[in-house]
N, C-alpha and C positions, 0 to 999 in steps of 0.2 A: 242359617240355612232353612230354608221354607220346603215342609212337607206336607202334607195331604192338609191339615185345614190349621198349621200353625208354623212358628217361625222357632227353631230348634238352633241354642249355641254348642257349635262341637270345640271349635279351639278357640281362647280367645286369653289375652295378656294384659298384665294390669303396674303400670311403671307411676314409681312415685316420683315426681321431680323434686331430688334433695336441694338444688343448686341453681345458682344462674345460668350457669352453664348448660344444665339439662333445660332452662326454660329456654334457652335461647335456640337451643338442637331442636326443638318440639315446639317451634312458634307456630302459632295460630295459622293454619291454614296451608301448613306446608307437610307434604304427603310423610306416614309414617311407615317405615318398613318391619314388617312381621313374616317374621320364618318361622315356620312347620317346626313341631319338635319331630327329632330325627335320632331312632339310634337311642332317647336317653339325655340327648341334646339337649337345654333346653332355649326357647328363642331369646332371651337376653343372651345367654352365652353366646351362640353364632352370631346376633347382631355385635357384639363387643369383639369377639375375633375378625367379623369380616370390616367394622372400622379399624384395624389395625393391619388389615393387611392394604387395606386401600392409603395408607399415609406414608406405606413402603412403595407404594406404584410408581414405577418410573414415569415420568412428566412426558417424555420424548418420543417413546420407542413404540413404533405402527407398523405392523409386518405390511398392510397395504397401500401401494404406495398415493404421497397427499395426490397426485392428478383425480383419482378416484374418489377419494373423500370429499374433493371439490366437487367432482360434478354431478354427483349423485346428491350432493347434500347432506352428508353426511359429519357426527360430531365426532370427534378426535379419541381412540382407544379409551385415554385414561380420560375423557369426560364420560366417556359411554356409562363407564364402571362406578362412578362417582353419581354418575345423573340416575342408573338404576337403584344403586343401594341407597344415596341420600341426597335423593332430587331439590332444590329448592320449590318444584312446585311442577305439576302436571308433566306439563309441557316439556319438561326436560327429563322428566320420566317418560315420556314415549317417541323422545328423539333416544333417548340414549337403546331404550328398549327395537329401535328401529336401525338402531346400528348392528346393532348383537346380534338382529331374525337377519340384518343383512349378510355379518362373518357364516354366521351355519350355512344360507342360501351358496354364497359366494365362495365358499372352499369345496362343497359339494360340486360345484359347475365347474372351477379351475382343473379339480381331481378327475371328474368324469373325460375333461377335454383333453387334460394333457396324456391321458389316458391313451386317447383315440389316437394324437399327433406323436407320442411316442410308436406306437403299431405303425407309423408309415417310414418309406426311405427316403423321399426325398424335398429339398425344400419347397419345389413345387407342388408338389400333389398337398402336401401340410398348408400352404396358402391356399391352395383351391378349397383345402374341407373348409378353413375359416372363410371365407367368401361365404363358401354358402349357406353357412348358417347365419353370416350375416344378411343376409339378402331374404326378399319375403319368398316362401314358397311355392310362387305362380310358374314355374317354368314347367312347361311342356312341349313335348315334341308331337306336331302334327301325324295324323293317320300316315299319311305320306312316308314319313321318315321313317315308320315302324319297319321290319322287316318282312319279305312275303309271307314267307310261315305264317307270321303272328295275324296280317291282314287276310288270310284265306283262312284260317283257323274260325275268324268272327264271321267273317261270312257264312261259314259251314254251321255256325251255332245256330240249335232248333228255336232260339229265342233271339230277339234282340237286347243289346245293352243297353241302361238306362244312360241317361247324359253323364251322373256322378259317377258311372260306372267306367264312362270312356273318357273323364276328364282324369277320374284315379288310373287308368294305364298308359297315358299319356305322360304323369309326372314321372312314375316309373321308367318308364324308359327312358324320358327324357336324362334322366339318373344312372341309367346303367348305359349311358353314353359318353358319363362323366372319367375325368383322370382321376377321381379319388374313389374309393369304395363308399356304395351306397350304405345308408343306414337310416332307415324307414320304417318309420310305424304305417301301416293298414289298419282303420278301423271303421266301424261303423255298426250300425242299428244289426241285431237278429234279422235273419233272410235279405240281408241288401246286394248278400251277393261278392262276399269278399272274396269265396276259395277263388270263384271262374278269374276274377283280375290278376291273383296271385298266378293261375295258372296261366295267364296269359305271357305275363313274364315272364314266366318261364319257358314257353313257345319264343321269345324274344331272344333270348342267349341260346335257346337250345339252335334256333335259326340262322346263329351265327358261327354255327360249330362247336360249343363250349356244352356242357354239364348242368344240370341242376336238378338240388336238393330236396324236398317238402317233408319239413320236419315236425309230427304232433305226438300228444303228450300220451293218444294210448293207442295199441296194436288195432283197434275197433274203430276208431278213426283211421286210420292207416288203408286200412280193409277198405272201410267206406271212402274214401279219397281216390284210393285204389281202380276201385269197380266203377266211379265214378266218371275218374277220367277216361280208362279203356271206353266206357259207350258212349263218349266223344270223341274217342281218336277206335273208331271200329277196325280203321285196316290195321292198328299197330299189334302188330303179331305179341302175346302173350307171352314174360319169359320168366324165370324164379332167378331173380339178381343175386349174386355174390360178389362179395368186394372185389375180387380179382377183376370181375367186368369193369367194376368203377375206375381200377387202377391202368387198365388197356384201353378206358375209353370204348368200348363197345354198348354200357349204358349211356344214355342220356339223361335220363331223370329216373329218379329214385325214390322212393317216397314210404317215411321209416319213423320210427321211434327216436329218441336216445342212442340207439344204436348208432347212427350215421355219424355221430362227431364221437366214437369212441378212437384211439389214436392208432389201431391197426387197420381202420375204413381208408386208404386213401382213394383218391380222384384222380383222375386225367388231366381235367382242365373245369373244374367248379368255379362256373362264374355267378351263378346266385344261389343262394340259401334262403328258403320258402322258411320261417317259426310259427308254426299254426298256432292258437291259444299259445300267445310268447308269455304269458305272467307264468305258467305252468311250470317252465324253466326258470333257473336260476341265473343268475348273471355272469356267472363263470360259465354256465351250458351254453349263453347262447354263443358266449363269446370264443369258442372253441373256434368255428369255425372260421375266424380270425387266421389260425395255424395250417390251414390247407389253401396252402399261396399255390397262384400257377406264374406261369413265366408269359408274359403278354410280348414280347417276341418272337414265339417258339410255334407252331402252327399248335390251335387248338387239340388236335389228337395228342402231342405230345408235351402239352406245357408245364408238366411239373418231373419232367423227367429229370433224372439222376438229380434232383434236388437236395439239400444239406443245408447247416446251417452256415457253411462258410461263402456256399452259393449266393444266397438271398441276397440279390442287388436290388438294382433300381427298377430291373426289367419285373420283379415280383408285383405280386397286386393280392391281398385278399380278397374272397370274394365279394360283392354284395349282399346283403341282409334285408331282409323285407320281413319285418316282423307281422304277424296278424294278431286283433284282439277284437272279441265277439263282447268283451268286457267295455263299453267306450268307457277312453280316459281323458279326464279334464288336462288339458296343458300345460297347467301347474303340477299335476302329479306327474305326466309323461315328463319335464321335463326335472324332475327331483329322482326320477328313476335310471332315467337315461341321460340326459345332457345335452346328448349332441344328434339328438334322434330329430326329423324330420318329418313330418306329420300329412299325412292325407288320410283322408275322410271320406268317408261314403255316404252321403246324405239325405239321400231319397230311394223306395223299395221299389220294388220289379212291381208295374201296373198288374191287377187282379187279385193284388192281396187281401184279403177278407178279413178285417180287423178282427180280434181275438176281446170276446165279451169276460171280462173279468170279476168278479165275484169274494169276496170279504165275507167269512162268516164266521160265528165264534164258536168252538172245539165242546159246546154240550151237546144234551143228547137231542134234544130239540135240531141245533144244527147238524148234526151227524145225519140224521133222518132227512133232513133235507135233502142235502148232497146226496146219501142214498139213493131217492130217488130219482134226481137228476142224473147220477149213472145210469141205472134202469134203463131211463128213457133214452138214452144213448146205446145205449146197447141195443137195446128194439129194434132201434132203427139203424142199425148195421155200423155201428161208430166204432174206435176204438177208444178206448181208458189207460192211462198213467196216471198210475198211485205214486206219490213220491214222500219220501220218509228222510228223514236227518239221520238215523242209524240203523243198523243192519239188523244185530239180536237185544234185545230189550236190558236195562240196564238197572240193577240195584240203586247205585248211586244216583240217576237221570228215570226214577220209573216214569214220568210222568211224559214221558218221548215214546211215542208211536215207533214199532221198531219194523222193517219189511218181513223178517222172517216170522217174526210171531204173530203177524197180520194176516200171515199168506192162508193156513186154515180158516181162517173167521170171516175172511173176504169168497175165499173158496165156496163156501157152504153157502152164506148170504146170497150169492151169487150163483146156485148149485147149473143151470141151467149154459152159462159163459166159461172157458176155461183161462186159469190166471200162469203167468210165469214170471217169475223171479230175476234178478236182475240187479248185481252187485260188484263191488271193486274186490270184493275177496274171491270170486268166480274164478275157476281159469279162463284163457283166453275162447278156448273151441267152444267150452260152457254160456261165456258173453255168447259169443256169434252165433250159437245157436237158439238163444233164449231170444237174441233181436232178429232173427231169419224168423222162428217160429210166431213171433209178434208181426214181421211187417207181411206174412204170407196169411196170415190168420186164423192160422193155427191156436194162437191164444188170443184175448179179445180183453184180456185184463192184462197189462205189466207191474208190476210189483216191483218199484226200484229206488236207490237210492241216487243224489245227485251225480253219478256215476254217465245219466244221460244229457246230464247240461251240458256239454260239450259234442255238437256235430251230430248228434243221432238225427238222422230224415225218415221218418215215418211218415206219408204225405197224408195218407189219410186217419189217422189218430188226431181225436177231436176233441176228445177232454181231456183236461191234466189235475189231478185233485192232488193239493200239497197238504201233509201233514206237519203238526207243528212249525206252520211258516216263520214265528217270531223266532226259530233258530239260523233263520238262514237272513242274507244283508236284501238289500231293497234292491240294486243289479244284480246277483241272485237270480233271484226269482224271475225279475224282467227274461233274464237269461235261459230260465227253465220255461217258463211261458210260450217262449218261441220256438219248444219242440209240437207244438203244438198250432194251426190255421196255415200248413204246411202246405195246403190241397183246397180243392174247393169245394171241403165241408164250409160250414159255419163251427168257428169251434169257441170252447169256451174253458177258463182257468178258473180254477176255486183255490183260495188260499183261506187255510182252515187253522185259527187262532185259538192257542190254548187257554190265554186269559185279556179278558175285556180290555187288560190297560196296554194291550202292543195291536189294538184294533186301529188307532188313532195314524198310528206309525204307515202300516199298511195300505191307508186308504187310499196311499200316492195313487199306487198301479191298476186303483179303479178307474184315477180321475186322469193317467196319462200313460201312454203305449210308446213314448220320446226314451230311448233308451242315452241320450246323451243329458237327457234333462235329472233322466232319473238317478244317472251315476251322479251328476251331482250333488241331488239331493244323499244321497248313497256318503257321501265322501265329507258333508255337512254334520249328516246324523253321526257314524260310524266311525269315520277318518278313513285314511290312505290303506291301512292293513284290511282293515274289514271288507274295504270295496274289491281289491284284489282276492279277498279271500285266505291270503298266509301272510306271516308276520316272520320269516325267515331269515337268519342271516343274510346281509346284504343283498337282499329282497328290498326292502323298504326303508330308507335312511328315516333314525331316529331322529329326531331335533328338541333340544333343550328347553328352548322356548317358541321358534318358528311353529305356525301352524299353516297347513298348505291350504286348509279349506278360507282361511282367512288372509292370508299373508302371500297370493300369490301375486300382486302385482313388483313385491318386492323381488320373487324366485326371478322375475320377467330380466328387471333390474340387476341383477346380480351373474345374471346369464350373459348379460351384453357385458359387463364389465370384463367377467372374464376372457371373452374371446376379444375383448381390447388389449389387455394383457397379455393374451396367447401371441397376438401380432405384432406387437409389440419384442417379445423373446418367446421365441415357439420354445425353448428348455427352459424359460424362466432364469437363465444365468445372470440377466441385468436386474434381475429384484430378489437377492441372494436372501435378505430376509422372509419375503414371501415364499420362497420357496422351502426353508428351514421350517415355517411355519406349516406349511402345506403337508409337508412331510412327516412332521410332528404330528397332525391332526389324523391324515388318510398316508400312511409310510408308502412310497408310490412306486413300489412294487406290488403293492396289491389293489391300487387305486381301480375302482370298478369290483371287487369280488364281493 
């Protein structure tokens, strides 16, 4: 292992060949297997047990069946296992090792799909989902086909949509026209402009008599969505929702917390479901609203009436799902998350955006003095500041992390002339609202907050964001907090303030690029799939033994088509009883998705 200016052995095994035998297992040129000691282990002993278990392998027996192994290209189970532990030579070390990243790709996509085709009732609507994931994702319904509502809604808007903007409401709908329930990621770049599309869908169902949902991760977003949409829609009279309206149909859209898929919220007739920031959710949250079926025969005011579960025919439908993520995700991790999710993209910003000037400096006192002053000078001239911080109160274990509250006097006084306010996830709610009403009225001119604001806060004219301890946070991250900021038509600018020289290197991306899809990747290269998302949560992010997504994704591509050949093949999987055994053994599929 090679460190700073030398080359360092940590583990390394030493086999004498007593025998012919051992010369002929270890011939020249043919690859040697070395396991880790483990546990006490040590690597002869597991290389000798796992030769032994490999001469009990059955010769035969492949849960998936040969059509797949053909046309994928793929080596036969018990070569697989044989070519990883004692390859005769490269090449059959990374076919074998290319079969293995395919099983993990490949039972993760079976699980997620059959997942999806079990939630539905009947044969048809199960053929239409597998259609459409077969099929490229170019379908859209012309302006025409939208609904009035939705077409005077964009008229009325004080701005125009960009083209990515009316090609993403277009798919959408084209979707929520469909016989199977939609299931759609939204994504794209900071400020492109995702919520207005999501809310236009929503004007789409609501225009057709049905309900809809906008579900995000905190009350401060909620608010902000909130306020948002009333000075869009100015004639819609103001009202304080309780689920009883939702259950009468007397609301149309709703727009909430966690709260909305709890199982005492029911609906009328919810035909689409907005997941603002969907990573924020769990996979069993988002999939709740799975369970508030309405009756598509039934006039929209009363489509889930007297419903049960002995009701649920074929007249049921869940709703549609329109995920949003301000996070972009590469389509190899969207589809190792999801499956059977559906992708569009926002890919150009609303004209007059004023690029956001970025800024790498490293956390001594020479740079602190700097940024310093560059606050000042912001200040002066009537700007606003966000300070942001990795933790709240300062930490024994972590002193060396900048903390917001213990910042907040030292910033105060430095600053004596500006007033600062604070801004935390341990806050109560009226406490947030009013720390960010006192910021965007100007009231204070410094915020003092933790990542708490990377999600939705619109301050238009706050024009610096100075991060403390950046190398705590991932490279989308920060892309992510950056774009609380060139909101307005300041010039604004991002300092990301490093505590040691050697995570300067790392950082330099989001000088040299403002590409938040370029950056997730890079994000998902350095970090992996947990980090870029930010949690590493149960059935959040599937593990994988040896698969790696940021490498191995042409294979996830691969193993996705296979599966929905299989799904169409036996939508219950009863004709490939082994693969399903197997399936079941792997993800138990009752719980397939949590």
């Amino acid at each position: 292992m090679k460190t700073k200016d030398h080359y360092e052995m940590r583990e390394y095994n030493i086999d004498v060949l007593e025998d012919d035998k051992d010369s002929s297992f270890h011939a020249k040129g043919r690859p040697y297997p070395i396991y880790p000691s483990k546990g006490g282990l040590k690597p002869n002993f597991l290389r000798d047990i796992v030769a032994s278990a490999l001469q009990a392998l059955p010769v035969n027996v492949d849960p998936i069946p040969r059509s797949i192994i053909q046309d994928f290209g793929l080596p036969s189970l018990y070569d697989a296992y044989y070519g990883i532990h004692q390859p005769k030579d490269i090449n059959e070390a990374d076919l074998a090792r290319r079969r293995l990243i395919f099983d993990e790709f490949f039972y993760l996509q079976l699980g997620r799909l059959f997942q999806m085709l079990e939630s539905l009732g009947t044969k048809i609507e199960k053929d239409g989902l597998l259609d459409k994931y077969r099929k490229p994702e170019s379908n859209a319904a012309y302006m025409q086909e939208w609904s009035s509502l939705t077409r005077e809604f964009v008229k009325a808007l004080p701005y125009s949509l960009t083209a990515s903007q009316l090609k993403a409401v277009s798919e959408i709908i084209w979707d929520l026209k469909q016989p199977v329930p939609m299931n759609r990621l939204l994504q794209g770049d900071v400020g492109c402009g995702k919520t207005i599309v999501a809310f236009l869908a929503c004007m789409e169902v609501i225009g057709s008599g049905y309900q809809a949902a906008f579900m995000v991760p905190t009350e401060l977003l909620a608010i902000q969505h909130y306020e948002h949409f009333n000075n869009l829609l100015k004639s819609v009279e103001e009202v304080e929702c309780k689920p009883s309206d939702l259950q009468t149909g007397d609301i149309s859209m709703v727009i909430g917390t966690h709260s909305l898929i709890a199982e005492s919220v029911e609906f009328s007739a919810l035909r689409i479901a907005v997941v603002d920031e969907q990573h924020r959710f769990g996979v069993i949250q988002r999939g709740r609203f799975n369970s508030k079926l309405y009756n598509t025969a039934l006039g929209p005011r009363f489509a889930t009436a007297n419903l049960d579960e002995t009701s649920k025919g074929d007249n049921y439908m869940a709703p549609h799902v329109l995920a949003m993520s301000a996070t972009p995700i590469p389509r190899t991790l969207a589809l190792a998350l999801y499956g059977d999710v559906s992708l569009t993209q926002i890919t150009d910003l609303p004209p007059g955006r004023i690029p956001v000037e970025t800024l790498i400096v490293e956390g001594n006192d020479h740079g602190f003095e700097n940024v310093y002053k560059i606050m000042l000078d912001e200040l002066q001239g009537e700007g606003k500041v966000y300070l942001v911080y990795p933790v709240i109160e300062q930490s024994e274990q972590l002193p060396q992390l900048r903390a917001a509250s213990a910042d907040f006097e030292a910033i105060s006084t430095r600053f004596w002339g500006y007033r600062c306010g604070l801004l935390h996830g341990k806050m109560k709610s009226d406490e947030k609202d009013e720390a960010l009403k006192r910021f965007r009225c100007g009231e204070t001119q410094i915020l003092l907050a933790t990542q708490v604001i990377e999600i939705g806060v619109d301050v238009p004219d706050a024009s610096l964001m100075v991060v403390m301890n950046a190398e705590r946070f991932g490279i989308a991250q920060l892309h992510q907090l950056r774009g609380r900021v060139g909101r307005g038509s300041r010039k604004s600018k991002c300092i990301f303030i490093a505590s040691t020289s050697n995570s300067l290197s790392r950082l330099k991306v989001l000088e040299k690029s403002s590409d938040g899809f370029y950056l997730a990747n890079v994000d998902l290269l350095l970090r992996g799939p947990g980090d870029l998302l930010g949690k590493k949560q149960s059935g959040h992010i599937p593990e994988f033994p040896i698969a790696r997504l940021e490498a191995d994704g042409n294979l996830l591509q691969e193993a996705h088509v296979a599966a929905l050949k299989l799904l169409g093949v036996s939508h219950d999987l009863e004709k490939f009883p082994l693969l399903k055994a197997e399936l079941s053994m792997r993800q138990p599929l009752s719980f397939l998705g949590d």
